[in-house]
N, C-alpha and C positions, 0 to 999 in steps of 0.2 A: 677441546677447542682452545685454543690460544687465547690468551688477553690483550695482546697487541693486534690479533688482528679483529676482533670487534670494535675497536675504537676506532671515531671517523675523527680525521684533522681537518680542522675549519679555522678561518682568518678572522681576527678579531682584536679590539684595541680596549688596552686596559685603559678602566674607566675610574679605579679607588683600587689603591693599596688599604690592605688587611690583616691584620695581626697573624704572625705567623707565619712571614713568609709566604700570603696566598692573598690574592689580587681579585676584583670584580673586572669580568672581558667581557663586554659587547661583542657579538658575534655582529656579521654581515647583513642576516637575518634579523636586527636587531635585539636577539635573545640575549640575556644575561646569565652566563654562568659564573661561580666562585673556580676559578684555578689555583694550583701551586705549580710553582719550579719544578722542571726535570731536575733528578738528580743531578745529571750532567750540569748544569747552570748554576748550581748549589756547590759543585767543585770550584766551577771557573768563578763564580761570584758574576753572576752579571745582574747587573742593578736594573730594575724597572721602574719606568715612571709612567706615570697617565698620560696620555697620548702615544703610548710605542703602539706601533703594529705588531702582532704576534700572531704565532701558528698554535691554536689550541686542540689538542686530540681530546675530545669531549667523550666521556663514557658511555657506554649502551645500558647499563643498568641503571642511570641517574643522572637524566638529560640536563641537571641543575650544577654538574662538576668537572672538571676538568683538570688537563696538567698543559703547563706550557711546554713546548716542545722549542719553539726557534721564536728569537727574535726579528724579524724581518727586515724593519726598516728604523734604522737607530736615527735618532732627533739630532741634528749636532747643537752641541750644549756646550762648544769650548774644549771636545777632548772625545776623541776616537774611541769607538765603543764596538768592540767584536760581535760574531755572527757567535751563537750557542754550537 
């Protein structure tokens, strides 16, 4: 069985930045998980801050973790900020 396809993506906004490149997301459902950056975001460098909307694909083995997958809805901050 594949490991992408157990994982469900759900919407959620980072709520604290955490050591290590891995951020607390509030889900929709108000649940908190600990995420990190897709690989892919870790090439591009894309910066997150508290308040972004993100697309988090939460694990099936440890309903407590996650990876971010897509930035969704970037804050304007003074400066143009890409999709993942």
């Amino acid at each position: 069985m594949s490991g992408a396809a157990d994982r469900r993506e759900r919407l959620g906004t980072v709520v604290e930045l955490l050591p290590r490149l891995r951020c607390r997301v509030e889900l929709e459902d108000r649940h908190r998980v600990i995420a990190h950056c897709a690989a892919a975001s870790k090439v591009n460098f894309v910066r997150l801050r508290p308040g972004d909307q993100v697309a988090v694909s939460v694990s099936p083995h440890d309903s407590g973790r996650g990876r971010i997958v897509k930035l969704l809805e970037p804050q304007a901050r003074g400066r143009d900020r890409g999709i993942l």
